[in-house]
Phi, psi and omega in degrees: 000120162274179192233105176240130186238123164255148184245137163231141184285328193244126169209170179337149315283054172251170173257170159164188175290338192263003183268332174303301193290297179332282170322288228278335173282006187253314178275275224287009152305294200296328183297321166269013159123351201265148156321161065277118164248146174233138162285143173175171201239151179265040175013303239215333195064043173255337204267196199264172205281285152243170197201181173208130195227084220073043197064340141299136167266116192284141169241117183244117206254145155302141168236128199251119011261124172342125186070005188242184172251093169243010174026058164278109192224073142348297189288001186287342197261031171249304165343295161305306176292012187248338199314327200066009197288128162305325183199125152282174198223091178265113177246121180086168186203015190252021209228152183282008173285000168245349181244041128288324200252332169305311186284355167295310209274317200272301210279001171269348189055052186264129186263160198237134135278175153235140171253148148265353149072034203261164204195165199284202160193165195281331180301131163283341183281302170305325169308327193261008174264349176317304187294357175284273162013276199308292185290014134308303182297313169333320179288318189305288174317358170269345167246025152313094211314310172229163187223123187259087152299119149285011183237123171280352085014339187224307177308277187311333154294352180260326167310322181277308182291355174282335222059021191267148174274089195352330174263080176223323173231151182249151195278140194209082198291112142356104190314201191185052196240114167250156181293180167294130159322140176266016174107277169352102163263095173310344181298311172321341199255330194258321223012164207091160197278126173257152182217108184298111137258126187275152179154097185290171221280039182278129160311322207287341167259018147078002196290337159318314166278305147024283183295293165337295160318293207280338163294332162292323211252356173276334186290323197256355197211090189296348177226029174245156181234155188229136183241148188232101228249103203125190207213114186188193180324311195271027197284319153337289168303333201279321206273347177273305154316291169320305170330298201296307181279008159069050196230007157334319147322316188279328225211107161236197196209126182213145170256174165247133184317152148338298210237059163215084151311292148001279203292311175312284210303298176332286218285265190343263183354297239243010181269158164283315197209137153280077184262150179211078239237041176286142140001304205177114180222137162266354166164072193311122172314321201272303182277010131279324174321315160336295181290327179306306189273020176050046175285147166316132168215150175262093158288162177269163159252089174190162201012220205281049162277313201301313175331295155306333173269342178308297191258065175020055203248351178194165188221142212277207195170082167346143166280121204077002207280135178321127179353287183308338182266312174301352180274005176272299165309302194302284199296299189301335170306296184283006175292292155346293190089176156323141195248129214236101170243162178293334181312103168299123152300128194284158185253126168003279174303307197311297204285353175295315170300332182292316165305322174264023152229355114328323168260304202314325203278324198289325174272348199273315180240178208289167172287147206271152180311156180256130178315137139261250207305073207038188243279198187296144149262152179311138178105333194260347186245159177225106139259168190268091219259024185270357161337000000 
């Protein structure tokens, strides 16, 4: 049995993609026998200190500054020296909880991966600091017994923006598993064709551009409807979008809990269409759970989307592209159907298994020497990803 202590800056019950791979690869661990704990931080001070769920033990540290995410969790190196833990695991890399728990992790002389789980952000200031960010970090992240992409798209930007040398990481994709439908079509209870935007409730995911499209193509199709299906800051403004676009009737806007799968898998089935019209993604959960339930889906064609259109699991839209041409796309999706391919959508398990010979391979043999002059260069690290 290992001892895994994962670090997030967010896990249950808030949503999104890395609290999804956490849960779902954190519940099939504890199914094979193994500990998981999870470290993560409490924004708000509302939630219980600990707790326990699907077999994981939720750990919740204070976070400074209260209500914002910047996750400054101090209290993370006593955590850690109490945990007892064989390995961490830091799922994400944008919040100050992965280089606290890295330098936590070096100084018990405890071994760490990293997933980076990276994703846009609605701030432009922060958004035009990623690449410092990134070559901020490099040194840490170079002594990582491993470094985890969901993407090959995310490996190789982090492998450039590091200087780390790209074989230190290996691909690890995001399942793409919803349970079976219950029959149910919520569309069916409304009629007309619904079209889903995903997403949490961020300028940066684009649920904007969305709205825009879907005000052209509601004037030409009186019965088609758009749900915007999640929940966050920007929800105000989208509900101000609407107003201005006189679709109150038309257009509502929600999440569905976490742990109504079910309920999810129903809703995705039952779309026309599927969008997801970001900034940035490297290899989204939500529009895969789409594709698991073979909806049509719409994408921006930037970062990892390109990935995914490559091999013909979605079909694209210029990023800015003017209203009128995504209501265009949007309508030409659904016209289509579901894009029906030879390419298997990766599975739970799988990444759960991929994820645990990672660590067998990580605790089994000694640790690779530590960079002392910042991070690896390309060309100086090797591993054997044949595990």
């Amino acid at each position: 049995m290992m001892r895994i202590l994962m670090l997030s800056a967010r896990y249950l019950p808030f949503i999104g993609g890395t609290e999804t791979h956490v849960r779902e690869v954190g519940t099939r661990l504890v199914q094979k026998g193994h500990s998981v704990t999870v470290l993560t931080g409490d924004p708000d001070g509302l939630l219980p200190e600990t707790e326990t769920r699907d077999g994981i033990q939720i750990v919740r540290m204070k976070t400074f500054p209260k209500g914002r995410d910047w996750c400054f969790t101090p209290g993370i190196f006593t955590a850690i020296n109490d945990s007892g833990c064989d390995l961490i695991h830091v799922q994400g890399y944008h919040t100050f909880l992965a280089p606290l728990g890295m330098m936590a992790a070096l100084r018990k002389r405890l071994p760490f991966v990293v997933t980076f789980h990276s994703g846009g952000h609605s701030s432009r200031f922060r958004s035009s600091m990623r690449r410092l960010h990134h070559k901020m970090l490099g040194p840490l992240a170079s002594r990582a017994a491993q470094l985890i992409g969901v993407s090959q798209f995310e490996a190789d930007l982090f492998s450039r923006n590091m200087g780390i040398a790209r074989d230190l990481f290996t691909v690890i994709p995001n399942g793409a598993r919803l349970p079976e439908t219950s029959g149910q079509h919520p569309a069916s209870r409304h009629g007309g064709p619904l079209i889903i935007s995903l997403g949490r409730l961020e300028r940066y995911k684009g649920h904007h551009r969305a709205l825009a499209a879907f005000g052209i193509l509601a004037t030409k199709f009186p019965d088609m409807r758009l749900r915007i299906l999640g929940e966050g800051p920007y929800e105000a403004r989208l509900r101000e979008q609407v107003a201005q676009l006189g679709l109150g009737d038309r257009v509502e806007i929600g999440a569905i809990p976490h742990a109504d799968r079910s309920g999810m898998a129903d809703l995705l089935s039952s779309a026309a269409l599927v969008v997801l019209l970001s900034d940035y993604e490297a290899h989204p959960v939500a529009v895969m759970e789409a594709l698991s339930v073979k909806a049509p889906v719409l994408t921006t064609d930037t970062s990892g989307f390109l990935e995914l259109a490559a091999k013909g699991l979605v079909r694209t839209v210029p990023l800015n592209a003017p209203a009128g041409i995504t209501a265009r796309e949007m309508l030409a999706t659904m016209e289509v159907g579901p894009i029906f391919t030879e390419t298997k959508l990766p599975d739970w398990e799988e990444c759960t298994d991929s994820i645990l010979k990672v660590y067998r391979r990580v605790l089994s043999h000694p640790r690779q020497p530590e960079p002392q002059n910042g991070p690896a260069r390309l060309g100086e690290l090797r591993h054997d990803d044949s595990y």
